[in-house]
C-alpha positions as CSV (number, residue, x, y, z in Angstrom):
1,X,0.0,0.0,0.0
2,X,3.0,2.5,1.3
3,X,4.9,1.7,-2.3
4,X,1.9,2.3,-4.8
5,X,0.5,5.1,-2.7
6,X,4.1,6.6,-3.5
7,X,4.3,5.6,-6.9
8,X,1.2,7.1,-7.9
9,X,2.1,10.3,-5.7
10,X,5.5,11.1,-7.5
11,X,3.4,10.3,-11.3
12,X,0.8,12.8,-9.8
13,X,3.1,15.4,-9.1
14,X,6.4,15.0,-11.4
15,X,5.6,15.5,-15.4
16,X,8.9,14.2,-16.1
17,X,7.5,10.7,-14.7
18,X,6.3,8.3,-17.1
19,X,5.6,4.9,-15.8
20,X,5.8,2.8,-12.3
21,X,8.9,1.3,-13.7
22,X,11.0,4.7,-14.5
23,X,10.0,5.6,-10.9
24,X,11.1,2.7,-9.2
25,X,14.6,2.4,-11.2
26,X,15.0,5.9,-11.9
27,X,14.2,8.1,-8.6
28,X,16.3,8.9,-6.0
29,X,14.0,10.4,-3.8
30,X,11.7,7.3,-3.6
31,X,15.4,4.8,-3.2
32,X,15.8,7.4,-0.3
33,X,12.0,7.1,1.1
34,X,12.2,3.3,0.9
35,X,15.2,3.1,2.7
36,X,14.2,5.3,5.4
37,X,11.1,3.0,5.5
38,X,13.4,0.0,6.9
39,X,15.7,2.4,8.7
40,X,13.1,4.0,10.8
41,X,11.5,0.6,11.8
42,X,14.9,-0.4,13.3
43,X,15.6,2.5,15.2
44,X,11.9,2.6,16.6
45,X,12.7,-1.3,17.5
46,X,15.5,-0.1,19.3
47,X,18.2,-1.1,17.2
48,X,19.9,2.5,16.8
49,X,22.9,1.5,15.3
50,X,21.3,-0.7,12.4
51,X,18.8,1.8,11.7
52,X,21.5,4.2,11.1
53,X,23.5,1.8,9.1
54,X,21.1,1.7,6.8
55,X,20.1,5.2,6.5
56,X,23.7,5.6,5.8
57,X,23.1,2.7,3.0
58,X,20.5,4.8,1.3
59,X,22.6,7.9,1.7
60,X,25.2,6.2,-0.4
61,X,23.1,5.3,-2.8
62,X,20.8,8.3,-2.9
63,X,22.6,11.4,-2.0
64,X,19.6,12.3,0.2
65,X,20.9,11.9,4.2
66,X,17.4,10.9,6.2
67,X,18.1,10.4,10.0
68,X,16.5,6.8,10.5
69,X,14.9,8.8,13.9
70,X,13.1,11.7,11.3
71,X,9.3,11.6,11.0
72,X,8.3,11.1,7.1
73,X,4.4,11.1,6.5
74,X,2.6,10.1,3.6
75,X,3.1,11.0,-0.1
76,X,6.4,12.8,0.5
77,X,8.4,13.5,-2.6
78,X,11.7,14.1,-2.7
79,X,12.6,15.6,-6.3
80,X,16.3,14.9,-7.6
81,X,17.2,15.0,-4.1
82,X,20.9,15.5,-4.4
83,X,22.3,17.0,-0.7
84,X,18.8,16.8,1.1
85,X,19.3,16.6,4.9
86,X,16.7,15.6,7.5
87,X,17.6,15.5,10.9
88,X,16.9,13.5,13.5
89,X,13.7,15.3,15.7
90,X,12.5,16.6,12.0
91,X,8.9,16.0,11.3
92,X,7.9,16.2,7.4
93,X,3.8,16.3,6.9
94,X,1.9,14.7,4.4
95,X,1.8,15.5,0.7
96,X,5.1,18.0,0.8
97,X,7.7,18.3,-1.8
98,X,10.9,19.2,-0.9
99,X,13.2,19.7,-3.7
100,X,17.4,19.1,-4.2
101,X,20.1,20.7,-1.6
102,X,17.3,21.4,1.0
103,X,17.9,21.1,4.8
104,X,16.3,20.7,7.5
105,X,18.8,21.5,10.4
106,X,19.0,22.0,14.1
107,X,20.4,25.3,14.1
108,X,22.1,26.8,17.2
109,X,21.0,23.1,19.2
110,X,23.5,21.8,17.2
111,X,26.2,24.0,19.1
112,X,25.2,22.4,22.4
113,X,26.7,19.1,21.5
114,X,25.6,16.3,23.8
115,X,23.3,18.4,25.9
116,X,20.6,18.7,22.9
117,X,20.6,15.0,22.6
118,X,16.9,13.8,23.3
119,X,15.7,17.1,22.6
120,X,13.4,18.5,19.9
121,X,16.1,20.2,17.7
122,X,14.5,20.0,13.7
123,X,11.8,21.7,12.3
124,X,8.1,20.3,11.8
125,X,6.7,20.9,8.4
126,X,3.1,20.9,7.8
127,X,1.0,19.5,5.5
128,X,1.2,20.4,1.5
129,X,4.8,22.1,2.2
130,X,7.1,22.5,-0.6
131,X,10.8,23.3,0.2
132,X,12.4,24.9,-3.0
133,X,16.0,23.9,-4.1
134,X,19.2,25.0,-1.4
135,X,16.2,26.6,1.1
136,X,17.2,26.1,4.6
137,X,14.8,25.4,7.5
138,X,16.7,25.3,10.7
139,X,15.8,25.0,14.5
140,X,12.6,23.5,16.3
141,X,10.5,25.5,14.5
142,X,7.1,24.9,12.8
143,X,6.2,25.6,9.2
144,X,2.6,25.8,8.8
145,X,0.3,23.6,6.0
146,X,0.5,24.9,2.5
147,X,3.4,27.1,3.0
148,X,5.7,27.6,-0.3
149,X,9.8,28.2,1.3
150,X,11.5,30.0,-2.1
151,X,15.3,28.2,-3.2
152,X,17.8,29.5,-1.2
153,X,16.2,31.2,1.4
154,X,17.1,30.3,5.4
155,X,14.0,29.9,7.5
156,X,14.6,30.3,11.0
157,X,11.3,31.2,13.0
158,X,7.8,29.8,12.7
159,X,5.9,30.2,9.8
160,X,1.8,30.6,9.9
161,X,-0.3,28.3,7.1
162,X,-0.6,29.1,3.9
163,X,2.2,31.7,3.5
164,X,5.1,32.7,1.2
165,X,8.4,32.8,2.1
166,X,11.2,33.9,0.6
167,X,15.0,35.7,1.2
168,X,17.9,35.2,4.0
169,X,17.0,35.6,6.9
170,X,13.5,34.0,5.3
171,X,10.6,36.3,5.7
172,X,6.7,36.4,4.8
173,X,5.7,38.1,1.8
174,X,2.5,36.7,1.0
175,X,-0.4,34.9,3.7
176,X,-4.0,33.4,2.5
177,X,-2.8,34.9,-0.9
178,X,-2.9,38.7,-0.1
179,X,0.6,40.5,0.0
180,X,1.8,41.0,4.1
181,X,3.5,44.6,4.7
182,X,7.1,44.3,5.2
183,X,8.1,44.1,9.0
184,X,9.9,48.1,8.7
185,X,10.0,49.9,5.6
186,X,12.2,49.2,3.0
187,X,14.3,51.9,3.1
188,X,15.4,51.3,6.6
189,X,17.0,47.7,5.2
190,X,20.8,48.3,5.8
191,X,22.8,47.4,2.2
192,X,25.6,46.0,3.8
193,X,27.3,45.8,0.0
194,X,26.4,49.4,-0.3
195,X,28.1,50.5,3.2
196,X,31.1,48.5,2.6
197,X,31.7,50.3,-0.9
198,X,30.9,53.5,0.9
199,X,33.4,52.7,3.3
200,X,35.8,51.7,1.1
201,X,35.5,54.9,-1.3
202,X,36.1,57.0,2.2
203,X,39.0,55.3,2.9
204,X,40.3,55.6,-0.2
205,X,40.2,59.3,-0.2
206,X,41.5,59.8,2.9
207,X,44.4,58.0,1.4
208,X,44.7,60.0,-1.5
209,X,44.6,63.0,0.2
210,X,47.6,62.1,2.9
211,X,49.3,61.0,-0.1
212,X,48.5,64.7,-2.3
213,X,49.6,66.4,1.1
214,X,53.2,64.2,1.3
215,X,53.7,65.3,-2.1
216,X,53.1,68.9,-0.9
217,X,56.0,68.1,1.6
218,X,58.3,67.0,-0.6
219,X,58.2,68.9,-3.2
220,X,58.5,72.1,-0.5
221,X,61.7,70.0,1.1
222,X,62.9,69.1,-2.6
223,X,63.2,73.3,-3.2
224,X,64.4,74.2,0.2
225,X,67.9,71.5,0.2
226,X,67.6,73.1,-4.0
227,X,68.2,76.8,-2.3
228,X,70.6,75.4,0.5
229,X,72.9,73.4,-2.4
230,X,72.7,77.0,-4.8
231,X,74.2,78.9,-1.3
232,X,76.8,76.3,-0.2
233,X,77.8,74.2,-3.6
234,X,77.1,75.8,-6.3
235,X,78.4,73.3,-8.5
236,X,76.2,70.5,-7.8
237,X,73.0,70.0,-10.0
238,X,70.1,68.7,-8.7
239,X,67.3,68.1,-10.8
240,X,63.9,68.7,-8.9
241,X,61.6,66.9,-11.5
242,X,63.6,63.7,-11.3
243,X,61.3,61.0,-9.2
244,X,64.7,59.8,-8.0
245,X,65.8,62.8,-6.2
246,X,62.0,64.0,-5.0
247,X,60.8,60.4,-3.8
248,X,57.8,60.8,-5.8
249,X,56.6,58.5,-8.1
250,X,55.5,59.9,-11.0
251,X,53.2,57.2,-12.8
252,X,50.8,58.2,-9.4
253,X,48.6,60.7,-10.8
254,X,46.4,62.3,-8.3
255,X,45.3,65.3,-10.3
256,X,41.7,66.5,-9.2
257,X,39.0,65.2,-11.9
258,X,35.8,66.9,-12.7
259,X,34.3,63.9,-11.3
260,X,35.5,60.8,-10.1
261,X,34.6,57.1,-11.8
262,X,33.9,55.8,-8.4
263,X,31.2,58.9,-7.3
264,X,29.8,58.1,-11.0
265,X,29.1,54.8,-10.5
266,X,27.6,55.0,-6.8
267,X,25.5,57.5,-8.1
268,X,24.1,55.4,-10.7
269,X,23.6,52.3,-8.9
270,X,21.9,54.7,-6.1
271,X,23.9,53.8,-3.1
């Protein structure tokens, strides 16, 4: 019953799926489900170190890494699967699709070490969930029925039904299909790329300017031992526009511009 109520599940949900036969040869995320199937069994029999043998059988074979102590409901599919992680305490509802690179973590708990162990770590998903590509879900948090996590984005607090979530730190742009009001308005979002150049382009003419004023300095010094060499030794030459006897590198070019390339192009990227 578990097998063709899976088989028909994945041919429901994956176009690409043609037959029972492809699926059973040809999926990874059902390999992974079965063996998770017998894994689980033994660990809820009591035979831990079995159960995660052969979670770390499937693994091999899969790429998908399912703790043999994870809850799995019904009609899970697991798309490509490649680098899916579900931890130990993580509870998956019925009828979600989670798709490649996904985990489902234990966050800061995992920090603790030993003194976690036992503990409700992982995150419970709902039912009707789907997990986009490389999302993240960590802690022991819940992630309501229905809810759509975009790829990439890192989901760290709960999650109400029937939500949208996307971005890093994942956030809630759209609930019971109506567009939700961002938590503070956008324009108090720190850019932290946008600081940094700032930052940079400070720094950088600070330095520019220390440097212009040295130049100052030396050229003042260059015409002062100039007058001194006129008074004592007459004879010598010293020529003040050679780099050699000023210190000053001539290739460096710090002539004011009517505007600088840098100012131009913070400007027109708005930062």
């Amino acid at each position: 019953m578990y097998l063709k109520e899976s088989l028909d599940n994945i041919l429901a949900k994956d176009p690409a799926a043609r037959s029972r036969l492809e699926v059973i040869l040809c999926y990874p995320g059902f390999h992974a489900l079965f063996f998770h199937k017998i894994a689980n069994a033994l660990w809820k029999a009591g035979f831990r170190t079995p159960g995660r043998l052969m979670s770390h059988i499937g693994r091999v074979f899969t790429g998908i890494e399912i703790h043999p102590g994870a809850t799995i409901g019904r009609r899970v599919f697991i798309d490509h699967g490649m680098g899916v992680v579900i931890g130990e305490t993580a509870e998956v509802g019925d009828d979600c699709v989670i798709y490649q690179g996904v985990t489902l973590g234990a966050g800061a708990a995992a920090r603790q070490g030993a003194m976690s162990r036992d503990t409700k770590r992982h995150p419970t998903l709902g039912k009707g969930v789907i997990v986009g590509s490389g999302a993240e879900i960590q802690g022991a948090i819940t992630v309501g029925d229905n809810v759509r996590v975009a790829s990439r984005s890192i989901v760290l607090k709960d999650v109400p039904d029937n939500s949208v979530v996307v971005g890093v730190p994942g956030r809630v742009i759209y609930r019971n299909g109506e567009r939700v009001a961002p938590e503070k308005p956008q324009e108090d979002v720190p850019d932290i790329e946008a600081q940094a150049i700032k930052s940079l382009h400070s720094k950088l003419s600070e330095l520019e300017c220390t440097v212009r004023d040295l130049k100052g300095k030396l050229k003042q010094q260059t015409k002062e031992l100039e007058q001194f060499k006129d008074k004592v030794c007459p004879e010598l030459t010293l020529d003040i526009n050679d780099p050699a006897n000023s210190g000053i590198n001539s290739s460096v070019d710090l002539k004011s511009v009517d505007q600088d390339p840098v100012d131009v192009f913070l400007q027109g990227a708005g930062i």
